[in-house]
N, CA and C atoms as an extended XYZ file, in Angstrom:
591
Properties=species:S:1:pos:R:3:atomname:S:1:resname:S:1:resid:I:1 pbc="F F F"
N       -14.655      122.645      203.247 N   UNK     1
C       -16.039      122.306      202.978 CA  UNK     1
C       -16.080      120.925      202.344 C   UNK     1
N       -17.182      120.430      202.618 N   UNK     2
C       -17.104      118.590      202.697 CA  UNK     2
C       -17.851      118.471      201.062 C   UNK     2
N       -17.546      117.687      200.359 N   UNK     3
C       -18.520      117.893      199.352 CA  UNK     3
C       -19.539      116.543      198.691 C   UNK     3
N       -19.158      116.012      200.041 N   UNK     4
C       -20.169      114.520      200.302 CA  UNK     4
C       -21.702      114.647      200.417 C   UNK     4
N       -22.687      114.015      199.987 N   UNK     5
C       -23.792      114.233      199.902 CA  UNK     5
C       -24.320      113.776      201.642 C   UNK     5
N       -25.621      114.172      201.769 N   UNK     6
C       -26.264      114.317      203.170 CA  UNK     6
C       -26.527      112.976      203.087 C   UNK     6
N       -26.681      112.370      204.226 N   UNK     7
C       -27.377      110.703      204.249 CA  UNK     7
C       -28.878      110.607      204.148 C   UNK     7
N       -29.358      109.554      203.609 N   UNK     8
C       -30.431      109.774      203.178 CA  UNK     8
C       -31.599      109.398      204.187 C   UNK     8
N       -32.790      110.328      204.286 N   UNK     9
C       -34.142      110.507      205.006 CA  UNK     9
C       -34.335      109.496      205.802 C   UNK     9
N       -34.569      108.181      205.109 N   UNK    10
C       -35.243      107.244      205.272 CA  UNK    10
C       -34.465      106.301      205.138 C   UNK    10
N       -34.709      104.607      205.811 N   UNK    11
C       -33.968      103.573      205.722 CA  UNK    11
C       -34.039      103.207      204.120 C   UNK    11
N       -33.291      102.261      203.705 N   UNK    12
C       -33.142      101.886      202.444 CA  UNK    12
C       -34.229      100.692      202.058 C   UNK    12
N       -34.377      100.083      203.162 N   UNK    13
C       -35.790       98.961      203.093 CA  UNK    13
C       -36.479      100.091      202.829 C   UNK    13
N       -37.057      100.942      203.299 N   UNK    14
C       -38.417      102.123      203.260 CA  UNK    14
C       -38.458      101.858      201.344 C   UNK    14
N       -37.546      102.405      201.140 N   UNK    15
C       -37.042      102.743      199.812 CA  UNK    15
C       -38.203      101.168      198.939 C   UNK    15
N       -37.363      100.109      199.185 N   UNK    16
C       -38.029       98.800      198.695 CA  UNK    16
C       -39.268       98.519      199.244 C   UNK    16
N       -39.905       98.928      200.297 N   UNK    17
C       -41.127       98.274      200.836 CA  UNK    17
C       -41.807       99.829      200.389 C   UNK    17
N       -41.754      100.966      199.821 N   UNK    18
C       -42.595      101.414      198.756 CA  UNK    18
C       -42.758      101.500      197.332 C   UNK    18
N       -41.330      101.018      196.934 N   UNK    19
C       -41.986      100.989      195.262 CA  UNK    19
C       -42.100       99.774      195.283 C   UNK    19
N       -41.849       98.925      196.324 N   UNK    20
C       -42.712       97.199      195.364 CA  UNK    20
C       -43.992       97.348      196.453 C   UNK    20
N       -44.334       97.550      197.621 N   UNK    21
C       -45.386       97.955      198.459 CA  UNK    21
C       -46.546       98.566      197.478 C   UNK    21
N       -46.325       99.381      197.251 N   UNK    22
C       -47.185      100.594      196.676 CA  UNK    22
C       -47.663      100.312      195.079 C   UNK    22
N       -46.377       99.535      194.592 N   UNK    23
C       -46.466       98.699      193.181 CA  UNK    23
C       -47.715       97.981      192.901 C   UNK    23
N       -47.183       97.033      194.371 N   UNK    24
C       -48.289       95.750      194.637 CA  UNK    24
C       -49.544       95.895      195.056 C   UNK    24
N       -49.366       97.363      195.406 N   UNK    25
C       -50.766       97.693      196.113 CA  UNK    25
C       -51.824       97.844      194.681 C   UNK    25
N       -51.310       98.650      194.131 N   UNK    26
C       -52.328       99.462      192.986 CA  UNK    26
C       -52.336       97.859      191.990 C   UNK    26
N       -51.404       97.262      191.555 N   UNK    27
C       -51.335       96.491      190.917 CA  UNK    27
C       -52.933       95.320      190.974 C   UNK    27
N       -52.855       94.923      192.801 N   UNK    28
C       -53.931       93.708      193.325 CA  UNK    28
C       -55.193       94.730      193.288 C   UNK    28
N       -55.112       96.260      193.642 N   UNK    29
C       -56.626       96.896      193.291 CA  UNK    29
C       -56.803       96.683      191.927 C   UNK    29
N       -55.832       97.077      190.990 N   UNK    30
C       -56.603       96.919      189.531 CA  UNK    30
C       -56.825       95.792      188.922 C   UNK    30
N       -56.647       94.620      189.441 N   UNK    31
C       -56.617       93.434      189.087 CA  UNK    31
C       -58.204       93.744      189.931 C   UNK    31
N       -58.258       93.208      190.875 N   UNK    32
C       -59.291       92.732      191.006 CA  UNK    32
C       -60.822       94.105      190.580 C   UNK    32
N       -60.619       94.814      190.447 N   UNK    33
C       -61.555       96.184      189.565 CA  UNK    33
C       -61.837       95.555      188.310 C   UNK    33
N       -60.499       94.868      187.555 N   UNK    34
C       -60.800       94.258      186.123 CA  UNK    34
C       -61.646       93.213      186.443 C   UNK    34
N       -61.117       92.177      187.668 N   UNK    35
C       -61.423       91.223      187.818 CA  UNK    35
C       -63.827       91.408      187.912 C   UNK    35
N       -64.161       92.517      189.058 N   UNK    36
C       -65.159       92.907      189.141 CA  UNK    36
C       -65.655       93.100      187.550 C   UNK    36
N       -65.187       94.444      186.998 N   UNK    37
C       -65.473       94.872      186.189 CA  UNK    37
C       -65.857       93.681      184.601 C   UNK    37
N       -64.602       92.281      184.326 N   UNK    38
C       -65.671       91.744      183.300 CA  UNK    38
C       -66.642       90.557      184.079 C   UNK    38
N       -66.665       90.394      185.334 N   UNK    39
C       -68.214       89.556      185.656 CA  UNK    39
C       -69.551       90.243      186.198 C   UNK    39
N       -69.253       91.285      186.269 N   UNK    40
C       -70.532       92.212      186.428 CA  UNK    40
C       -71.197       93.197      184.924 C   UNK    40
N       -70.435       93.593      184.557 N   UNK    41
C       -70.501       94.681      183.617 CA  UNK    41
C       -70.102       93.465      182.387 C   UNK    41
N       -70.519       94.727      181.159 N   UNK    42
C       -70.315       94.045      179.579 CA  UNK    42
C       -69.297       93.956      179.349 C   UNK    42
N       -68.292       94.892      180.044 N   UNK    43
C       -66.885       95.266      179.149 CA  UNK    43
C       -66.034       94.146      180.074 C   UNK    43
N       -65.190       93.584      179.562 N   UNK    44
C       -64.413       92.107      179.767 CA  UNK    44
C       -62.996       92.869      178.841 C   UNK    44
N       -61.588       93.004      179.541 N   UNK    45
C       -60.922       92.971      179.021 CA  UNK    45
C       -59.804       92.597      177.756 C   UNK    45
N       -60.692       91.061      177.953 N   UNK    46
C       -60.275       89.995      176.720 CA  UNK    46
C       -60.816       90.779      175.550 C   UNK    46
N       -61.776       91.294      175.238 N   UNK    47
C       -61.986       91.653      174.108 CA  UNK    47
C       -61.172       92.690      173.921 C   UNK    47
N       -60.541       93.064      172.240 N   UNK    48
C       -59.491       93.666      172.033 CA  UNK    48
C       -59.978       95.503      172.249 C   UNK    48
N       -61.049       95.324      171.505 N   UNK    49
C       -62.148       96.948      171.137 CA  UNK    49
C       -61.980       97.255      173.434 C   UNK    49
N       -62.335       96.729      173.823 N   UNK    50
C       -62.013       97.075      175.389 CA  UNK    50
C       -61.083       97.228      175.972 C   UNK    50
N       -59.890       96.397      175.960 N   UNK    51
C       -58.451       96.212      175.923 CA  UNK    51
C       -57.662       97.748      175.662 C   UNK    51
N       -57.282       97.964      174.424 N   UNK    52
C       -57.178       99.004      173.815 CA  UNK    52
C       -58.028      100.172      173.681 C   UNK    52
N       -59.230      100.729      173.605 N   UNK    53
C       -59.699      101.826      174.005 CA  UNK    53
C       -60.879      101.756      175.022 C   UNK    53
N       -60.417      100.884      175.494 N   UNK    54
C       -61.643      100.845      177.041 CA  UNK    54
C       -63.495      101.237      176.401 C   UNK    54
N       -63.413      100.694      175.580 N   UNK    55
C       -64.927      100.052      174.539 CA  UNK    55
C       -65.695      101.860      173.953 C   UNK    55
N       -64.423      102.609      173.743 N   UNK    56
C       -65.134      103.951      173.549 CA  UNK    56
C       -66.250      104.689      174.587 C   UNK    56
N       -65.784      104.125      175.825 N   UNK    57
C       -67.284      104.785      176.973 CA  UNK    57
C       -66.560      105.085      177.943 C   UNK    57
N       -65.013      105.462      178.038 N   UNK    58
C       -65.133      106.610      179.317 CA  UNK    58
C       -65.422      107.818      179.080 C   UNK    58
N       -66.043      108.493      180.325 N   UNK    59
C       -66.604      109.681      180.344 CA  UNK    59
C       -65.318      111.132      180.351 C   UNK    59
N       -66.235      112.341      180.508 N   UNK    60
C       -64.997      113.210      179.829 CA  UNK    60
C       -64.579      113.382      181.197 C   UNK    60
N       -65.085      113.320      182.561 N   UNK    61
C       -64.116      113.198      183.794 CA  UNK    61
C       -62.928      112.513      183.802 C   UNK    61
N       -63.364      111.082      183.536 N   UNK    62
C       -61.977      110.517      183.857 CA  UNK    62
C       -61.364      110.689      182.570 C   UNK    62
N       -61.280      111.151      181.599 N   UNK    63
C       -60.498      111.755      180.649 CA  UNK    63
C       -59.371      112.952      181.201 C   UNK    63
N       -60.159      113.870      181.535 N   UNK    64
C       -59.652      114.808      182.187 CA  UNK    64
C       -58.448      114.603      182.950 C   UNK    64
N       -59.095      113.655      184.298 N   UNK    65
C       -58.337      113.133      184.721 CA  UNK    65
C       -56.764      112.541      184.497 C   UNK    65
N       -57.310      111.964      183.600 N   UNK    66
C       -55.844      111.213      182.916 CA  UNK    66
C       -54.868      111.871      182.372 C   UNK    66
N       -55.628      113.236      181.676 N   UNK    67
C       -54.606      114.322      180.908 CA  UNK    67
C       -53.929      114.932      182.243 C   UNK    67
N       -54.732      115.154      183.173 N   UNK    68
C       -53.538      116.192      184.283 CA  UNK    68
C       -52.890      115.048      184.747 C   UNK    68
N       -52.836      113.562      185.288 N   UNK    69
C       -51.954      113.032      185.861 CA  UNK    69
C       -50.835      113.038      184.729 C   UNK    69
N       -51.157      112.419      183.368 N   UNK    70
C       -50.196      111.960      182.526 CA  UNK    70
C       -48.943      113.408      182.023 C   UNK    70
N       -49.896      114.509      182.333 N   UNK    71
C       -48.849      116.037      182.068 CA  UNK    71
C       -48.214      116.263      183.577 C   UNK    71
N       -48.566      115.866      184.639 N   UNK    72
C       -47.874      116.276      186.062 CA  UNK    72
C       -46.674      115.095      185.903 C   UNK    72
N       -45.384      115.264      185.666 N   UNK    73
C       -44.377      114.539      185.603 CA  UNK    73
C       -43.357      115.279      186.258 C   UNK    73
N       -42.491      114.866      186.688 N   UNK    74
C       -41.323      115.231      187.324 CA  UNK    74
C       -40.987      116.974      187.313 C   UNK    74
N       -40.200      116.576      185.939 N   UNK    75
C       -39.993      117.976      185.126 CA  UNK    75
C       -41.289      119.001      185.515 C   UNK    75
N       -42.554      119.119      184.976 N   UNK    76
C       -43.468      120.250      185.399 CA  UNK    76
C       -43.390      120.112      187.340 C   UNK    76
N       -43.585      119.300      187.764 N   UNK    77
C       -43.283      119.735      189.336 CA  UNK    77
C       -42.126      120.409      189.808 C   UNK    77
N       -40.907      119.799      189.325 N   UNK    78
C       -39.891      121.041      189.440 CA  UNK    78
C       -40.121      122.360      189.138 C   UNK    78
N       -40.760      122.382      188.385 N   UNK    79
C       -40.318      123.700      187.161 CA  UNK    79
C       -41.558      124.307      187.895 C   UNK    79
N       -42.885      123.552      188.012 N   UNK    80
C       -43.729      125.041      188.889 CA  UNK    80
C       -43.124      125.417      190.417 C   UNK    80
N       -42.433      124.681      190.422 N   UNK    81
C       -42.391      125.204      192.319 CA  UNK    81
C       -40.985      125.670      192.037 C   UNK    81
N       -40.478      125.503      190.961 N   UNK    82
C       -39.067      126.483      191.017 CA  UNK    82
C       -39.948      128.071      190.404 C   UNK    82
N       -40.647      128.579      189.674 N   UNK    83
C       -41.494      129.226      189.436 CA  UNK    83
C       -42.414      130.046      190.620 C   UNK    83
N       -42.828      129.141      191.615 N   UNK    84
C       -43.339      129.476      192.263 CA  UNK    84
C       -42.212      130.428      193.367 C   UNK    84
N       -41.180      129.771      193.507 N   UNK    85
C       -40.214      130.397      194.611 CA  UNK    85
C       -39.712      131.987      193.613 C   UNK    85
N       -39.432      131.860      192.543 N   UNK    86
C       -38.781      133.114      191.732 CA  UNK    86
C       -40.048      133.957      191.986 C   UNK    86
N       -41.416      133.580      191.329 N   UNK    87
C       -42.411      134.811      190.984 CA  UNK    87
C       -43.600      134.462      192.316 C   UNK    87
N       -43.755      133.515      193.168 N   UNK    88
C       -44.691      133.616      193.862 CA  UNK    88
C       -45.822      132.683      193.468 C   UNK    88
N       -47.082      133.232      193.851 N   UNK    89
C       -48.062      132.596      193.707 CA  UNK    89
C       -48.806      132.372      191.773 C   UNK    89
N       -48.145      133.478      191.142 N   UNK    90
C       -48.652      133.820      189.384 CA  UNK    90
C       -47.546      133.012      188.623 C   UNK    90
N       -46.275      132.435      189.647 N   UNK    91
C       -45.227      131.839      188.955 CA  UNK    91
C       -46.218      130.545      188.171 C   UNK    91
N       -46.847      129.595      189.567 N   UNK    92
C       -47.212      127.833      188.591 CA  UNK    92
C       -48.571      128.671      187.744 C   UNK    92
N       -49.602      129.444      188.325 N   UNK    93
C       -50.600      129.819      188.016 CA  UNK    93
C       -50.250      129.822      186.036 C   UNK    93
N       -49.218      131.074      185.783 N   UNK    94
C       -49.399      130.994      184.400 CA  UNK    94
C       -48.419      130.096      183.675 C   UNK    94
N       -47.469      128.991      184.571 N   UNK    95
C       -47.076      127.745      183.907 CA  UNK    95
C       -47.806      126.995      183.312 C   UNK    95
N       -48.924      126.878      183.982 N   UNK    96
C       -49.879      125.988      184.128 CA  UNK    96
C       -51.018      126.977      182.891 C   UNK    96
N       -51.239      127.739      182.724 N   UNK    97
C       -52.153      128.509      181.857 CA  UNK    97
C       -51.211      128.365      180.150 C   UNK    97
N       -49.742      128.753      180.189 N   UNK    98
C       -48.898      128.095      179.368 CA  UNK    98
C       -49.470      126.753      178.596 C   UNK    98
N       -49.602      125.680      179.845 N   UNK    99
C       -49.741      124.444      178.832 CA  UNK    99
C       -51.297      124.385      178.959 C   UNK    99
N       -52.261      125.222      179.184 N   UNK   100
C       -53.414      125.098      179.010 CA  UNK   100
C       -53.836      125.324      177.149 C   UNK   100
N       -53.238      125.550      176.575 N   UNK   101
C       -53.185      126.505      175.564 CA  UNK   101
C       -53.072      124.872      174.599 C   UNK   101
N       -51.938      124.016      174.830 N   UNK   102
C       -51.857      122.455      173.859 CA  UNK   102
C       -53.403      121.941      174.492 C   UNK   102
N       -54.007      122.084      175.339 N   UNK   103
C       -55.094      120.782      175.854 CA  UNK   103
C       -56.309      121.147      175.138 C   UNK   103
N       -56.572      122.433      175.173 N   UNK   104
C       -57.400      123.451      174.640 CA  UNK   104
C       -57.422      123.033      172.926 C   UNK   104
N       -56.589      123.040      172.113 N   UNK   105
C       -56.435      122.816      171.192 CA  UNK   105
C       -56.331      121.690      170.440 C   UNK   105
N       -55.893      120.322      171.452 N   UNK   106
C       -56.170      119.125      171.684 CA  UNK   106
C       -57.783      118.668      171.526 C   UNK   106
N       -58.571      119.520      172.593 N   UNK   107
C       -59.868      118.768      172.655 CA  UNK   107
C       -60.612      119.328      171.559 C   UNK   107
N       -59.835      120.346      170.930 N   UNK   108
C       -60.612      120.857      169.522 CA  UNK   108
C       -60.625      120.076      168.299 C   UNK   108
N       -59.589      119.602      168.389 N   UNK   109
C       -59.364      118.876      167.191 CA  UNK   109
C       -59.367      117.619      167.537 C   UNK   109
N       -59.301      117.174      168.492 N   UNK   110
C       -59.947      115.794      168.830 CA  UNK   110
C       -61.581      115.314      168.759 C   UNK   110
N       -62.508      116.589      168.697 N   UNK   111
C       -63.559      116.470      168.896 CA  UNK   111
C       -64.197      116.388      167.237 C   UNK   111
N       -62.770      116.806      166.410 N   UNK   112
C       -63.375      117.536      164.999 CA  UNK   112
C       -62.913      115.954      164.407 C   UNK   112
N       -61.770      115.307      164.870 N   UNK   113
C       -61.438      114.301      164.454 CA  UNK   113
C       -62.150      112.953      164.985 C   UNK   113
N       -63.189      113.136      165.887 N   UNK   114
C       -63.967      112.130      166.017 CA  UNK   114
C       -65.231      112.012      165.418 C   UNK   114
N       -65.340      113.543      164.716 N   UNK   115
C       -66.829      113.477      163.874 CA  UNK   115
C       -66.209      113.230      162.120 C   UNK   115
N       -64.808      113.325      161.818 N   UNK   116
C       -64.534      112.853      161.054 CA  UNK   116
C       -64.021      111.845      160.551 C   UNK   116
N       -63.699      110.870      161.499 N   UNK   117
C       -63.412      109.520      161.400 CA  UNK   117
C       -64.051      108.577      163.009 C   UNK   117
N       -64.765      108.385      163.008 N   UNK   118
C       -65.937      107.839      163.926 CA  UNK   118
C       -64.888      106.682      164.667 C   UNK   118
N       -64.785      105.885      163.453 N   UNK   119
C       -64.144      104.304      163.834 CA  UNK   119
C       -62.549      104.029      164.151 C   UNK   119
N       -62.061      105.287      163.930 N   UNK   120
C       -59.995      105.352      164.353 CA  UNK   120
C       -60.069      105.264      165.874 C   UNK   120
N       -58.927      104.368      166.051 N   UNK   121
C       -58.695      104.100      167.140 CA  UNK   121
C       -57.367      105.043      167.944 C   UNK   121
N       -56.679      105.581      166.706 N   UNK   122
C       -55.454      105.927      167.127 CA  UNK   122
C       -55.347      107.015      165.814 C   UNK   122
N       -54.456      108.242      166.519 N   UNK   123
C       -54.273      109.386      165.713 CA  UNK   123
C       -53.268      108.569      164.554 C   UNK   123
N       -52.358      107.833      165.258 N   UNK   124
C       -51.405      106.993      163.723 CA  UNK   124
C       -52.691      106.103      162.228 C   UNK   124
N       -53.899      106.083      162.774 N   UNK   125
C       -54.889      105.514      161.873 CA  UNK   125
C       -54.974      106.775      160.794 C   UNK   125
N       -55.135      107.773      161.501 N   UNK   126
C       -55.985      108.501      160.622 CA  UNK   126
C       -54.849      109.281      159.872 C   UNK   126
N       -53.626      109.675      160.530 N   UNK   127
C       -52.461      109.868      159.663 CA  UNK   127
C       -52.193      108.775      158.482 C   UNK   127
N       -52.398      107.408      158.535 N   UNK   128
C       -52.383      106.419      157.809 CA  UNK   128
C       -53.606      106.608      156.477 C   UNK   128
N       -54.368      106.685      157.102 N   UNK   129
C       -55.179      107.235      156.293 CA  UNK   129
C       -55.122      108.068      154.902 C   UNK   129
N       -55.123      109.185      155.830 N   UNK   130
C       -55.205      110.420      155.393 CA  UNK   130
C       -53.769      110.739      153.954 C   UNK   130
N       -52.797      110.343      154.527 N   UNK   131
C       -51.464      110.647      153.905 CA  UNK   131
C       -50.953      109.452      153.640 C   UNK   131
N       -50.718      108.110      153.665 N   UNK   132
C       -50.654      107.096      153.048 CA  UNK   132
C       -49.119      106.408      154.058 C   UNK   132
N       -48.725      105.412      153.707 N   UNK   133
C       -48.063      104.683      154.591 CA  UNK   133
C       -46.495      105.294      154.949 C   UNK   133
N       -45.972      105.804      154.007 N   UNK   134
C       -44.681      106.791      154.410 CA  UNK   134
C       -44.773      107.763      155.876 C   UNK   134
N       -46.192      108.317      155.862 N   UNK   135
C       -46.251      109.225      156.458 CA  UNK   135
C       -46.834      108.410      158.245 C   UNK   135
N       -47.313      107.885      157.950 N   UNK   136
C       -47.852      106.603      159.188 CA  UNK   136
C       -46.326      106.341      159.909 C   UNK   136
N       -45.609      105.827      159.106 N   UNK   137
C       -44.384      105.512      159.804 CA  UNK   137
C       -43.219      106.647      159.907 C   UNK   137
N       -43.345      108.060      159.663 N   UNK   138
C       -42.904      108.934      159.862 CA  UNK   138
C       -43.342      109.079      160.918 C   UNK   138
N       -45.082      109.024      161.480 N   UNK   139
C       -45.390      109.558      162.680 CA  UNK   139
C       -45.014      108.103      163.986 C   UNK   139
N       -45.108      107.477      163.177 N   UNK   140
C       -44.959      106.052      164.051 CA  UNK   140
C       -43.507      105.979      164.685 C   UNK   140
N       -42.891      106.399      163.875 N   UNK   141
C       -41.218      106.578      164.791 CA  UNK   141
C       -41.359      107.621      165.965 C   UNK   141
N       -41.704      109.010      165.264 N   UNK   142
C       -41.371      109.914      166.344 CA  UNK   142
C       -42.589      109.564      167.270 C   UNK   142
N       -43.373      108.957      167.279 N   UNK   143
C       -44.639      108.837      168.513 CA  UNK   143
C       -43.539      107.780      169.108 C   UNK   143
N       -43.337      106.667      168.902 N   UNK   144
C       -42.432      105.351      169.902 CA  UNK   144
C       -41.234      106.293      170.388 C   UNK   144
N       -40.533      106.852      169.764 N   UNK   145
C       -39.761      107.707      170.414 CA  UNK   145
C       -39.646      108.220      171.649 C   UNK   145
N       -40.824      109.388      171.224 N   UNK   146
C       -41.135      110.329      172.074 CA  UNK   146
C       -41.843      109.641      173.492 C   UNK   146
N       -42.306      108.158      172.968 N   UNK   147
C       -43.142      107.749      174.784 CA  UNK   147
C       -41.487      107.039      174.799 C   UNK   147
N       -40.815      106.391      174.122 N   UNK   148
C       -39.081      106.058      175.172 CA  UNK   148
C       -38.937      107.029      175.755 C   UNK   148
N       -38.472      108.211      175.117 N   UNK   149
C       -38.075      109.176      175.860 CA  UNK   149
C       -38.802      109.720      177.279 C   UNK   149
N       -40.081      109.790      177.185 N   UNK   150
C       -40.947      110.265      177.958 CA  UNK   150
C       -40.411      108.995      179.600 C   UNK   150
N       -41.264      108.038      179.036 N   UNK   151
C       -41.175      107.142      180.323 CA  UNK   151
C       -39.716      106.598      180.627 C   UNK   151
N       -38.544      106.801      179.878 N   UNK   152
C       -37.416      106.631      180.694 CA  UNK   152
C       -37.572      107.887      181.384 C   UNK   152
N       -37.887      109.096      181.203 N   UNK   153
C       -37.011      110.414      182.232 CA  UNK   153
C       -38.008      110.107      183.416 C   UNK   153
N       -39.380      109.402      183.111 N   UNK   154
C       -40.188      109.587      184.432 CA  UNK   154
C       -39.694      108.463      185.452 C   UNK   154
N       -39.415      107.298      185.242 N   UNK   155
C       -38.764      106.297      185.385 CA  UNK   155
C       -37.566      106.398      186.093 C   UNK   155
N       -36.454      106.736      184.953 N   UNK   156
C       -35.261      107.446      185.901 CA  UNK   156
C       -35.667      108.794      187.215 C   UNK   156
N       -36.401      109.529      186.922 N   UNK   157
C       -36.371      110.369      187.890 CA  UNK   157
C       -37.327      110.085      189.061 C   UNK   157
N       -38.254      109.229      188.712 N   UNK   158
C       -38.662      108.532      189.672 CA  UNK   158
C       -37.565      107.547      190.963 C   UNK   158
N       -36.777      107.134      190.499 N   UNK   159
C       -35.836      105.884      190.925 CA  UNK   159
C       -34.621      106.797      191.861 C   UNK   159
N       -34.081      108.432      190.853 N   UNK   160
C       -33.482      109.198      191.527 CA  UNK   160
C       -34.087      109.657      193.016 C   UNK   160
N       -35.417      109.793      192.836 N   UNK   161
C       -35.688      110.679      194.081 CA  UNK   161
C       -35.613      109.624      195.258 C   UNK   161
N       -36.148      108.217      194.985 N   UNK   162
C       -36.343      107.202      195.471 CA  UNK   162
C       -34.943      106.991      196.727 C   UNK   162
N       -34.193      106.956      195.405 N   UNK   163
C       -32.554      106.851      195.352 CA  UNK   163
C       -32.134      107.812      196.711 C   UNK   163
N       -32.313      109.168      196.421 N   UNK   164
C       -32.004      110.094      196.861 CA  UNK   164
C       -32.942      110.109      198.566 C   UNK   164
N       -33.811      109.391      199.119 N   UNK   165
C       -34.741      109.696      199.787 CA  UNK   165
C       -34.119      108.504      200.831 C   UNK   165
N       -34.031      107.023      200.147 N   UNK   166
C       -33.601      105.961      201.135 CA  UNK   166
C       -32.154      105.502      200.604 C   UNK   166
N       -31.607      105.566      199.877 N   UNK   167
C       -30.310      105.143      199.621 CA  UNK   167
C       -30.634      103.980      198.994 C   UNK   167
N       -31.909      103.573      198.278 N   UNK   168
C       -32.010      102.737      197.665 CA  UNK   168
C       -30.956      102.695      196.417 C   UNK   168
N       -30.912      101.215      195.673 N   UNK   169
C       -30.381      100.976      194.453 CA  UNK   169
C       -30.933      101.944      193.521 C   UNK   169
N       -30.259      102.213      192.771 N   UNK   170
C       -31.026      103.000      191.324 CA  UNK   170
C       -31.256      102.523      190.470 C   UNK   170
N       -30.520      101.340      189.810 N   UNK   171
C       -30.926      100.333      189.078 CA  UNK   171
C       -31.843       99.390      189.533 C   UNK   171
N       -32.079       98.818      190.931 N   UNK   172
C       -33.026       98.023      191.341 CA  UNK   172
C       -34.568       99.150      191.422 C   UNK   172
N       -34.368      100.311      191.407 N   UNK   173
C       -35.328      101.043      191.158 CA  UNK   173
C       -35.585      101.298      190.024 C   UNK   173
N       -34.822      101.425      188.877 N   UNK   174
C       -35.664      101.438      187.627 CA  UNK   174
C       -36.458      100.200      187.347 C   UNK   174
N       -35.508       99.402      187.748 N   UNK   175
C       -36.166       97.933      186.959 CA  UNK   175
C       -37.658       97.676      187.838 C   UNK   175
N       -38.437       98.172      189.295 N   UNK   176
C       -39.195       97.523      190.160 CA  UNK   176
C       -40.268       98.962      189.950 C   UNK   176
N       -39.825      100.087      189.814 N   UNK   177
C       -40.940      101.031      189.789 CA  UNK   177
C       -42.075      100.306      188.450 C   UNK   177
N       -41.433      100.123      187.053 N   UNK   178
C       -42.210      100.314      186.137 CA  UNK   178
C       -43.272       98.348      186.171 C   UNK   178
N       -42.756       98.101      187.344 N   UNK   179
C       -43.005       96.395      187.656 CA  UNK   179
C       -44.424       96.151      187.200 C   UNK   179
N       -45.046       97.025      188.587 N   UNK   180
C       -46.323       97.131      189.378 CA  UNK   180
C       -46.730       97.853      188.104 C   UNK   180
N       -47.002       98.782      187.364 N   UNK   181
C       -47.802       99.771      186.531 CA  UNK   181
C       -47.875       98.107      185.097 C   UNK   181
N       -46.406       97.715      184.912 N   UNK   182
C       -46.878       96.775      183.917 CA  UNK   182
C       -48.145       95.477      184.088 C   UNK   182
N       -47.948       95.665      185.850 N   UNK   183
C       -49.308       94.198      185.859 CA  UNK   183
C       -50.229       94.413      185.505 C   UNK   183
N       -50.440       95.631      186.028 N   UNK   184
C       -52.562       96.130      185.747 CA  UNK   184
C       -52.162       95.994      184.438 C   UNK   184
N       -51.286       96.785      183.537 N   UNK   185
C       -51.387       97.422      182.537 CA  UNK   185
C       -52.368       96.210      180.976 C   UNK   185
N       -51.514       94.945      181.662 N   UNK   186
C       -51.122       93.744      180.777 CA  UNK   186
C       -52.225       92.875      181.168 C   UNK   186
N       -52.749       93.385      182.476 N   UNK   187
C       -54.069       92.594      182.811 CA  UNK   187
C       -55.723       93.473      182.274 C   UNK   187
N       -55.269       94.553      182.880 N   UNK   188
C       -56.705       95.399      182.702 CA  UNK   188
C       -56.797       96.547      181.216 C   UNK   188
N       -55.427       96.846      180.652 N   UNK   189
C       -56.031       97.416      179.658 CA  UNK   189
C       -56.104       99.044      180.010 C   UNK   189
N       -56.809       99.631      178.490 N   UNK   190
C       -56.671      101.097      178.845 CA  UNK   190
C       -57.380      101.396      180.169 C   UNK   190
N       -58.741      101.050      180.365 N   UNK   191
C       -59.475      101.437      181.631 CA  UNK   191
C       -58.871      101.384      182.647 C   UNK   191
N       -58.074      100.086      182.745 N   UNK   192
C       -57.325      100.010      184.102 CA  UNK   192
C       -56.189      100.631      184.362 C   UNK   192
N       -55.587      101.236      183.128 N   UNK   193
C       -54.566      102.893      182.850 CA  UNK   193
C       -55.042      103.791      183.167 C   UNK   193
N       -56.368      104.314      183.263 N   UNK   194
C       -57.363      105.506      183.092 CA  UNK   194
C       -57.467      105.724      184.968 C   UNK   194
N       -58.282      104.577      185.662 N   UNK   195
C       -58.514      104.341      186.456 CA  UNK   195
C       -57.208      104.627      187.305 C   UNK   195
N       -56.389      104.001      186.911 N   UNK   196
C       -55.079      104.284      188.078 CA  UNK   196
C       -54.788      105.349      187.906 C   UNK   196
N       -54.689      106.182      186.939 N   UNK   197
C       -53.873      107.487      186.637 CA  UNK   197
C       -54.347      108.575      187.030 C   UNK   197
């Protein structure tokens, strides 16, 4: 028995002409959405209050929105459809009811923490606040942390499947997936995070 891996799906260009393709694609839509968005409308990215929380006026749709793309990551797609093959159709159903239970509890206390501090921009404010600067940078480590951790595994496992699909580089795939998400990011701001996601 051979214990060489299968050759991969797709050509290895495929591989490069979709994560810089697809990069570039979303990248020139959100550019020019920002671009629309500060000569028509009030909100102009340059300003910081817009920049950073997209001027306090997205609606609770594209909120929504953003919470199921930003929780659908690698890991939960494995894990419901490995779920799904063991238990069937109730396997993702109560995966998915599982993490309904943090969002639920999220918008509770997000809602309690916006009638109690109106003007915070960021949960590290009101920890700052609240408990004084030790505790700010207690949460301030494990929050930077936890998004390293987060966006390397999406990153790497993004680049694996990539990897795994055209025989692309894996290193030329880490470094080109996160390319395209940094242009909008650095041009348009949270909205233009919201919007893509």
């Amino acid at each position: 028995m051979s214990s060489s891996s299968p050759p991969p799906v797709l050509p290895q260009g495929a591989g490069y002409g979709v994560v810089i393709g697809i990069g570039l694609f979303f990248s020139v839509l959100m550019l020019m959405l920002t671009f629309l968005q500060s000569r028509y409308t009030v909100y102009s990215p340059s300003q910081s209050e817009e920049f950073s929380s997209a001027s306090r006026s997205v609606k609770p749709g594209l909120i929504a929105a953003g919470i199921v793309s930003a929780w659908t990551w690698a890991a939960t797609l494995l894990q419901s459809s490995a779920v799904a093959y063991r238990y069937g159709i109730s396997g993702p159903w109560w995966y998915g009811a599982g993490a309904m239970v943090q969002v639920l509890l999220f918008a509770q206390i997000a809602a309690k923490l916006k009638l109690n501090a109106p003007n915070a921009h960021t949960w590290l404010e009101i920890v700052g606040q609240r408990w004084g600067t030790l505790a700010h940078g207690v949460f301030l480590f494990f929050g930077l942390s936890t998004n390293i951790i987060v966006s390397s595994m999406l990153v790497l496992g993004g680049s694996a499947t990539v990897t795994d699909l055209t025989g692309m580089s894996t290193i030329a795939a880490i470094f080109l997936i996160p390319l395209g998400v940094s242009i909008y990011v650095i041009a348009g701001g949270m909205r233009a995070t919201l919007l893509c996601d």
